[in-house]
N, CA and C atoms as a LAMMPS dump frame, in Angstrom:
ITEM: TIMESTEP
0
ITEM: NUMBER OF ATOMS
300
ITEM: BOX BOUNDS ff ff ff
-5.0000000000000000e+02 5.0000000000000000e+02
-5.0000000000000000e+02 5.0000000000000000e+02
-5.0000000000000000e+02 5.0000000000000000e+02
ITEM: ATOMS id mol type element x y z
1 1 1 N 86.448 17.282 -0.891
2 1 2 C 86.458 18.569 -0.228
3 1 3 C 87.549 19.423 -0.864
4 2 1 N 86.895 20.689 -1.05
5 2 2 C 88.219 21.616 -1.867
6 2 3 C 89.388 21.813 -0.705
7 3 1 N 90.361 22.709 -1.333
8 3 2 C 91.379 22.973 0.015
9 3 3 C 91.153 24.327 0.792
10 4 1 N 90.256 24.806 -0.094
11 4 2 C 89.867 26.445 0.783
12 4 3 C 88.531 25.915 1.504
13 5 1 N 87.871 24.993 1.493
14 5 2 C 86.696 24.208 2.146
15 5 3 C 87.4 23.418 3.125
16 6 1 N 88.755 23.067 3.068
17 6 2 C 89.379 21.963 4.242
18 6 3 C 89.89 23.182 4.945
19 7 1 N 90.292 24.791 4.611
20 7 2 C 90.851 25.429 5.51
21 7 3 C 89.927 26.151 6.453
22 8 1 N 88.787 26.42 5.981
23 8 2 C 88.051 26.908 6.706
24 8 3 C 87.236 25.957 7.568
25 9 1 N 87.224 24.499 7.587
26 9 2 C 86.887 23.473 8.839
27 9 3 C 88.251 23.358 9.821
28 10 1 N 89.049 23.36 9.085
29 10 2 C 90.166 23.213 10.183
30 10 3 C 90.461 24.829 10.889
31 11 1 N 89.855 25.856 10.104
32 11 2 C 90.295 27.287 11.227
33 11 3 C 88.845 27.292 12.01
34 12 1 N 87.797 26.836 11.64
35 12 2 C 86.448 26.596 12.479
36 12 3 C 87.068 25.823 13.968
37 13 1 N 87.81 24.723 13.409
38 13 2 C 87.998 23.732 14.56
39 13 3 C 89.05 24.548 15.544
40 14 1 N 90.018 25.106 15.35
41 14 2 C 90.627 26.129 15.808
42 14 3 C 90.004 27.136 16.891
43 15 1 N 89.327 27.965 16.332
44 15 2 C 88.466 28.74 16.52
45 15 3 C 87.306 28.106 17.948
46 16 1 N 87.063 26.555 17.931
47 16 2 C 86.619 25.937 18.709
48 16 3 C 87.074 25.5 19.677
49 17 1 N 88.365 25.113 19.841
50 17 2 C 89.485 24.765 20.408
51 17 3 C 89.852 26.026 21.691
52 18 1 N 91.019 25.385 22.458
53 18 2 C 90.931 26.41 23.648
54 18 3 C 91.96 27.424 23.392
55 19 1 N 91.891 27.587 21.999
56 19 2 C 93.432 28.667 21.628
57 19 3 C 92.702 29.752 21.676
58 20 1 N 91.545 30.003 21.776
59 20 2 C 90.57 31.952 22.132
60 20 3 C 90.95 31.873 23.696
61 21 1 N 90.893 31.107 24.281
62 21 2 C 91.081 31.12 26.278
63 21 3 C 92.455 31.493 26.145
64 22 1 N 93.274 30.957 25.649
65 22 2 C 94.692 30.855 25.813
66 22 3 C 95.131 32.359 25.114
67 23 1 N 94.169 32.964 23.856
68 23 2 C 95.07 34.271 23.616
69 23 3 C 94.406 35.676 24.4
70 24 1 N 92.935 35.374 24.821
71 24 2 C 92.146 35.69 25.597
72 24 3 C 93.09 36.448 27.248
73 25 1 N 94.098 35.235 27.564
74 25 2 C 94.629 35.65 28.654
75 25 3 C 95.879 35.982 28.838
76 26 1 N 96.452 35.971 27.282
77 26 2 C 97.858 36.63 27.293
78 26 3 C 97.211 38.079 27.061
79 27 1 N 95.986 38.647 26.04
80 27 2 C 95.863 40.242 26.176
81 27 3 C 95.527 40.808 26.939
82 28 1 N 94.941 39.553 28.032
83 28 2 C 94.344 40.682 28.871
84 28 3 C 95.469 41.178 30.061
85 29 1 N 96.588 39.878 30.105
86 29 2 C 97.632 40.318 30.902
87 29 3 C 98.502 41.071 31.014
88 30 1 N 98.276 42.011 29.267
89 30 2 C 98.893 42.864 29.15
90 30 3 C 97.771 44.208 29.064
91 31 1 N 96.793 44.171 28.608
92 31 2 C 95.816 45.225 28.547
93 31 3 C 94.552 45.71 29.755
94 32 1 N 94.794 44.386 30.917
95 32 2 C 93.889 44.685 32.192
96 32 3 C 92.581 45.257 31.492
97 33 1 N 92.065 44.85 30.565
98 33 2 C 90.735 45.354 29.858
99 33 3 C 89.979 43.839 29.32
100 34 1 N 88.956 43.834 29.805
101 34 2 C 88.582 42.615 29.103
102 34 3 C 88.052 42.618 27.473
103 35 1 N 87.457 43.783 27.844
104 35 2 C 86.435 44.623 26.218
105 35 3 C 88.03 44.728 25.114
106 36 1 N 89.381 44.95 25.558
107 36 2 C 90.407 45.46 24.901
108 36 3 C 91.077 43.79 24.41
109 37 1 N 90.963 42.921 24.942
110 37 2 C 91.108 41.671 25.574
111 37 3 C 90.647 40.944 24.332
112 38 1 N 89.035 41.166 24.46
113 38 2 C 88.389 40.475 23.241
114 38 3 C 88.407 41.083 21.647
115 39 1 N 88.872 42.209 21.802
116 39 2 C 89.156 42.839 20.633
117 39 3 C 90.932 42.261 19.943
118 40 1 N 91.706 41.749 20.918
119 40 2 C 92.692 41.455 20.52
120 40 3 C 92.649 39.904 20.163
121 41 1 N 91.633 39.349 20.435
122 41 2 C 91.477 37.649 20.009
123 41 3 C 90.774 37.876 18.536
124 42 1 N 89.841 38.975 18.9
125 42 2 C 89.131 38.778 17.109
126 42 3 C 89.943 38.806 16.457
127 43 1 N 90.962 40.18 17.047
128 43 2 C 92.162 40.721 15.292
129 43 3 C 93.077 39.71 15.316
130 44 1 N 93.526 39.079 16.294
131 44 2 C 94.635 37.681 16.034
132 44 3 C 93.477 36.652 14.98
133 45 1 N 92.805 36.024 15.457
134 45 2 C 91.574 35.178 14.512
135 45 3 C 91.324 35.761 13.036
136 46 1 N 91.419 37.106 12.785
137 46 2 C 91.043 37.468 11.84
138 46 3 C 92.202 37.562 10.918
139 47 1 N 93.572 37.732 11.36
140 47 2 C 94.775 37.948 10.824
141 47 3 C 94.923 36.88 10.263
142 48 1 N 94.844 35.924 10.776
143 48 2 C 95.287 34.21 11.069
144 48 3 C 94.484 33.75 9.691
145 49 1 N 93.172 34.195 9.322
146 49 2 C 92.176 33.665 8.504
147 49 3 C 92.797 34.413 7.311
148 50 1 N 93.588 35.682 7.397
149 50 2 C 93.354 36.336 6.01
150 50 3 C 95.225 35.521 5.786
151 51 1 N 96.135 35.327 6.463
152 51 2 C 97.515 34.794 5.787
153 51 3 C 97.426 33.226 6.043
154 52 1 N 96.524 32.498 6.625
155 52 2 C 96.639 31.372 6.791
156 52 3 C 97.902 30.837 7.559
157 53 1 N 97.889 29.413 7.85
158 53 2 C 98.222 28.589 8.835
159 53 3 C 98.805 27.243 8.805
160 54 1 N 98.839 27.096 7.492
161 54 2 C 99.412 25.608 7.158
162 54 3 C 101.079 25.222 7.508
163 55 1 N 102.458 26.23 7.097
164 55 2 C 102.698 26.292 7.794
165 55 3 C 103.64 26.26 9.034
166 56 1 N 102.785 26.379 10.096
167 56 2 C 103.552 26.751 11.331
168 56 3 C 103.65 25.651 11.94
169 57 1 N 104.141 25.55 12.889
170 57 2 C 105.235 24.587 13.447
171 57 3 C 103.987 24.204 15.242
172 58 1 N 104.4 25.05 15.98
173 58 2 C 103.949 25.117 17.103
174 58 3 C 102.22 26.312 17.458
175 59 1 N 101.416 25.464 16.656
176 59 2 C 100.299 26.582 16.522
177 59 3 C 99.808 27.66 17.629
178 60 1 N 99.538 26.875 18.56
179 60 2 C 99.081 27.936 20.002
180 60 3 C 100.035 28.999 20.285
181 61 1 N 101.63 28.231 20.228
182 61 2 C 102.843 29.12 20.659
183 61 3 C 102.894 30.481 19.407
184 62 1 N 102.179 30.034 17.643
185 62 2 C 102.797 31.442 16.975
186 62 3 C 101.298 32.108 17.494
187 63 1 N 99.739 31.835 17.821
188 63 2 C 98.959 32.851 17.99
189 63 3 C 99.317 33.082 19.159
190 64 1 N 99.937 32.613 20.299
191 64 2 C 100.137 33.574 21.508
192 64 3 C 100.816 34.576 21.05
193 65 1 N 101.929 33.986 20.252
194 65 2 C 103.448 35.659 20.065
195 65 3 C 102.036 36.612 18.93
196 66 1 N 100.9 36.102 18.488
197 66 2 C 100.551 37.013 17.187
198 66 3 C 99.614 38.192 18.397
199 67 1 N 98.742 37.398 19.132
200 67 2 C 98.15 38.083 20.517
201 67 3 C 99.098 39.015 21.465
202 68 1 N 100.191 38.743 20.943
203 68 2 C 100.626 39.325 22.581
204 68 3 C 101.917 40.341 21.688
205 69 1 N 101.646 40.321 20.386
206 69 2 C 102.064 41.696 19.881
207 69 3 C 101.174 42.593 19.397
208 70 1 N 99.746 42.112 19.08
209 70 2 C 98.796 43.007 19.021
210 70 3 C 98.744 43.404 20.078
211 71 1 N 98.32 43.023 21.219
212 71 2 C 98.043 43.491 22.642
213 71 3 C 99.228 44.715 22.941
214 72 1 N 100.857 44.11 22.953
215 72 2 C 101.178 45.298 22.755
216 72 3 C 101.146 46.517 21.762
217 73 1 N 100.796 46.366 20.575
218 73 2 C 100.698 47.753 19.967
219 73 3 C 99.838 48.1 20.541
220 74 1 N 98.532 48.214 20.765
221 74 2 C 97.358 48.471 21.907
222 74 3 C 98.24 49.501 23.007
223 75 1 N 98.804 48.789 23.872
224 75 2 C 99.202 49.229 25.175
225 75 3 C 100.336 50.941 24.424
226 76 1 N 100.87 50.478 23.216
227 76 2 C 102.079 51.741 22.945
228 76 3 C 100.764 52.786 22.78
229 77 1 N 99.621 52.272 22.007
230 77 2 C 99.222 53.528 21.135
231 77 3 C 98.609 54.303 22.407
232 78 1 N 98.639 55.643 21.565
233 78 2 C 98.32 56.978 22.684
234 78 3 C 96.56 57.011 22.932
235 79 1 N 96.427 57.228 24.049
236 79 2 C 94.951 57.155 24.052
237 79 3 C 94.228 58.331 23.366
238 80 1 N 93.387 58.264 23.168
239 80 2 C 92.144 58.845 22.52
240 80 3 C 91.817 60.08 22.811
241 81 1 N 91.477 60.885 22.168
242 81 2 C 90.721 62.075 23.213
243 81 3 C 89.409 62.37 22.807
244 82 1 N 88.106 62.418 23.338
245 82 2 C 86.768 62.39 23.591
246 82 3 C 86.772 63.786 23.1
247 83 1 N 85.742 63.788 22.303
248 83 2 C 85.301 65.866 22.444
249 83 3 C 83.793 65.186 22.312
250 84 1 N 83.397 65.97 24.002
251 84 2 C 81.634 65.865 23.896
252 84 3 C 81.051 67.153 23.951
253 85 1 N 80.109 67.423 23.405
254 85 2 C 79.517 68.385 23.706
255 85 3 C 78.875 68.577 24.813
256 86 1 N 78.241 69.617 25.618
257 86 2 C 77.72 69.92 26.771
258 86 3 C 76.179 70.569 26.137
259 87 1 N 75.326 70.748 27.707
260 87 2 C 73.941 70.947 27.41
261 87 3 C 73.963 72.648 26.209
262 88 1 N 74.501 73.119 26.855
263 88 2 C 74.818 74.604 26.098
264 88 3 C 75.115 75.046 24.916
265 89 1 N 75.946 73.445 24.429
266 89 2 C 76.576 73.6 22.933
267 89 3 C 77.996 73.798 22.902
268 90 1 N 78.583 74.365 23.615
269 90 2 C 79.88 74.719 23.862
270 90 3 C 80.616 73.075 24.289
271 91 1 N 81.797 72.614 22.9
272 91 2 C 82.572 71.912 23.354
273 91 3 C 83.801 72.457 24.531
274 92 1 N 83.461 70.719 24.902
275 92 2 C 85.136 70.507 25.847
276 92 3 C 85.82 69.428 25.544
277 93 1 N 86.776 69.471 25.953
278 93 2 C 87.349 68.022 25.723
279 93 3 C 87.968 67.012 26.78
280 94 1 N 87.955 66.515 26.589
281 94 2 C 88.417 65.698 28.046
282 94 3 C 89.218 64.279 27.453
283 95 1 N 90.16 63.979 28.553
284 95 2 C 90.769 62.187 28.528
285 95 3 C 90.059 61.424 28.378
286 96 1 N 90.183 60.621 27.361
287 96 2 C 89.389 58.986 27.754
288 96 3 C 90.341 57.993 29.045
289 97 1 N 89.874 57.774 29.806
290 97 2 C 90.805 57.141 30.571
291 97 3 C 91.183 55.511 29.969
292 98 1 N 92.156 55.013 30.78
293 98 2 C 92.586 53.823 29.817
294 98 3 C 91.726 53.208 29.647
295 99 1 N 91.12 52.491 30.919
296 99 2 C 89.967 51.598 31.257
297 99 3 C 88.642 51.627 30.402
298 100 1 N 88.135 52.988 29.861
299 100 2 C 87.055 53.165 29.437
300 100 3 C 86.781 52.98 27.982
C-alpha cells in the first residue's frame, strides 16, 4: 500500500469514527445553527485532508480546537445582506437574519 493510499484509509476511518459527532457539537454550541454546524465539520474535514495528520498528538482534542475556531470565525463575520427584488422590479434590501 502506498503512503498517500494508507492516508486516505486512515482519514476514511476518521471520517467514520465519532470525531464528525464530536466536532458536529462543539459548532453548533457556538453557532445554534445546525445547517452552519455542518458546514463547519466539512471545512474542519476538508482542512485536515489538505495539511494532513500524522503528526498530532491528541487527535479529537486538535479537530475540536480546528472546529471550534472555524465556528468562531463564523460567529465574528458580519452577516450578509440579501438584495431581492420585488414583483415591480424595484430593489430593496433587507437583513439576513442570523438563523437563516
Amino acid at each position: 500500500m502506498t503512503p498517500g493510499a494508507r492516508e486516505s484509509v486512515d482519514f476514511d476511518s476518521l471520517v467514520r469514527e465519532r470525531a464528525g459527532r464530536l466536532l458536529f457539537k462543539v459548532a453548533y454550541g457556538i453557532l445554534r445553527n445546525s445547517h452552519d454546524a455542518e458546514d463547519v465539520v466539512q471545512e474542519t474535514f476538508l482542512r485536515v485532508h489538505r495539511k494532513g495528520f500524522q503528526s498530532v498528538g491528541d487527535l479529537r482534542a486538535w479537530l475540536a480546537t480546528i472546529a471550534f475556531r472555524i465556528a468562531i470565525d463564523r460567529k465574528r463575520k458580519p452577516e450578509a445582506l440579501d438584495i431581492t427584488e420585488t414583483r415591480s422590479g424595484n430593489k430593496r434590501t433587507r437583513c439576513r437574519a442570523a438563523g437563516d
